[in-house]
C-alpha positions as CSV (number, residue, x, y, z in Angstrom):
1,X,21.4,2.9,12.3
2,X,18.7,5.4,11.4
3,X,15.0,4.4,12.4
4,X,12.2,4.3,9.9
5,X,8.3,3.5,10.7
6,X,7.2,-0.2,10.8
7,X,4.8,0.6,7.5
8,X,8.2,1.6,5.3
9,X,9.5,-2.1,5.9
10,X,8.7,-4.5,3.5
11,X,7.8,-8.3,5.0
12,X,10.5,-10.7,5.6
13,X,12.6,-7.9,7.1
14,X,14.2,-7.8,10.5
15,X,14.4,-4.9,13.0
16,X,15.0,-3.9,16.0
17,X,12.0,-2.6,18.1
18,X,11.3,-2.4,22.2
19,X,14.7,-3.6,22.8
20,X,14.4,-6.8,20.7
21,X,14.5,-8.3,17.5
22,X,11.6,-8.9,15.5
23,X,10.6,-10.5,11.8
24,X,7.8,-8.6,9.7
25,X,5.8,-10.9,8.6
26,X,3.2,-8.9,7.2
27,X,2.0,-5.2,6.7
28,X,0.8,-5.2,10.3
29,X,2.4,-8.3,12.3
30,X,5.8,-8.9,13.5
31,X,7.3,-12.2,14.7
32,X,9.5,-12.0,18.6
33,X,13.3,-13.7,17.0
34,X,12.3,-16.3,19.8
35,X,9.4,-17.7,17.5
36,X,6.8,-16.5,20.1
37,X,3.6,-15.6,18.9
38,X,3.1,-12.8,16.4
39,X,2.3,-9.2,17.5
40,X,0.4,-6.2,15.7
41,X,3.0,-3.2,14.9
42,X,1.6,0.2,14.5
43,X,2.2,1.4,11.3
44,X,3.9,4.8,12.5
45,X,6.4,2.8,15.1
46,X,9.9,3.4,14.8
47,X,11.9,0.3,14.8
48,X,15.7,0.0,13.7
49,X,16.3,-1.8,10.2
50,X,18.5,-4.8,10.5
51,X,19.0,-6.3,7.4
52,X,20.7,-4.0,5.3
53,X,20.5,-0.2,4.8
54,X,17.0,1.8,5.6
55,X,17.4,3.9,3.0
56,X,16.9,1.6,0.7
57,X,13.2,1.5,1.8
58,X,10.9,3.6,-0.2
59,X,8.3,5.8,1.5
60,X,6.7,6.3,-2.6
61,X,4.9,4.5,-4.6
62,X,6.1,4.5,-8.1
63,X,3.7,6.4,-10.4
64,X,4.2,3.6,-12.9
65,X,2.7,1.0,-10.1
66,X,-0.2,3.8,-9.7
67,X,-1.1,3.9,-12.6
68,X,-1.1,-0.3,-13.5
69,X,-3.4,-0.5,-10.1
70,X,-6.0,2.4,-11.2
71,X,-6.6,1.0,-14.6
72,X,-7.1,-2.7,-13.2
73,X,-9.8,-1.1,-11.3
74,X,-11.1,1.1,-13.8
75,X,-11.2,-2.0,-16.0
76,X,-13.2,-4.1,-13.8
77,X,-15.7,-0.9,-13.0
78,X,-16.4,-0.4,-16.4
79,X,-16.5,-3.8,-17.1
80,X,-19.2,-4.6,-14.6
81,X,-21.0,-1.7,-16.0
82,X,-21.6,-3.1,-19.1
83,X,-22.8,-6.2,-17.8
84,X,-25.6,-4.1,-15.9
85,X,-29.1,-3.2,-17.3
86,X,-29.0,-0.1,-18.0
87,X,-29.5,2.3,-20.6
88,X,-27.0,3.1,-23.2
89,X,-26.3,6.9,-22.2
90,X,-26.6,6.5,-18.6
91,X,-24.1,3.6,-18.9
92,X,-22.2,6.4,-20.9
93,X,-22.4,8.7,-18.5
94,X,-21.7,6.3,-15.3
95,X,-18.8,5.7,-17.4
96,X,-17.5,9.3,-17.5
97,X,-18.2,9.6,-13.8
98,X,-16.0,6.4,-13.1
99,X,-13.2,8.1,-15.9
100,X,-13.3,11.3,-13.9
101,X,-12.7,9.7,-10.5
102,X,-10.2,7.4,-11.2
103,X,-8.4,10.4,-12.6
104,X,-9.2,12.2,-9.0
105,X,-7.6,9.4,-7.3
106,X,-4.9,9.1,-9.4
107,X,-3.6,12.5,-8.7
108,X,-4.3,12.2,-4.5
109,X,-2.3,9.6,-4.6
110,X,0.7,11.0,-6.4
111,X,0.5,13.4,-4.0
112,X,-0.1,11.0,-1.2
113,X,3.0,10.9,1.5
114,X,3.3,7.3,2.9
115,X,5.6,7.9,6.1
């Protein structure tokens, strides 16, 4: 089987890695198939899918899920702006500053590779 990097499998998947079988357990740690005590994975180590095909891994995030994340945040900025004490037109323009750099972000991470 084809190997991938730790950081492309999703938790609660098993591979192969150092000759053994592991569990991923979260973005970082993996679990020995013995039950021994969990380990921190580099992201960028190859291990051997073994539940299922690799490829069905994706190394993107969907621009729809980009998208949902940014505005949460952009929601939350703004809305803590408001609360603060601040004038009306430097709120407006903190506001326009926090518009233009979600937008920023938005596009470096479309164009963000993950593997």
């Amino acid at each position: 089987m084809a190997k991938i990097k730790f950081g492309q499998l999703p938790p609660g998947r098993r591979f192969r890695w150092k000759n053994a079988e592991w569990l991923k357990i979260s973005p970082i740690l993996a679990r020995p198939a013995d039950g021994e005590k969990p380990v921190l994975v580099p992201r960028s180590a190859l291990v051997e899918g073994l539940d299922g095909n690799p490829a069905e891994t994706s190394a993107e995030l969907p621009e729809s899920r980009i998208n949902l994340v940014l505005k949460d945040l952009q929601h939350k900025v703004l809305h803590r702006l408001e609360a603060a004490s601040l004038p009306p037109d430097q709120r407006k323009e903190l506001a326009r500053q926090i518009d233009l750099l979600v937008e920023q972000a938005r596009d470096q991470l479309k164009s963000l590779p993950l593997s």
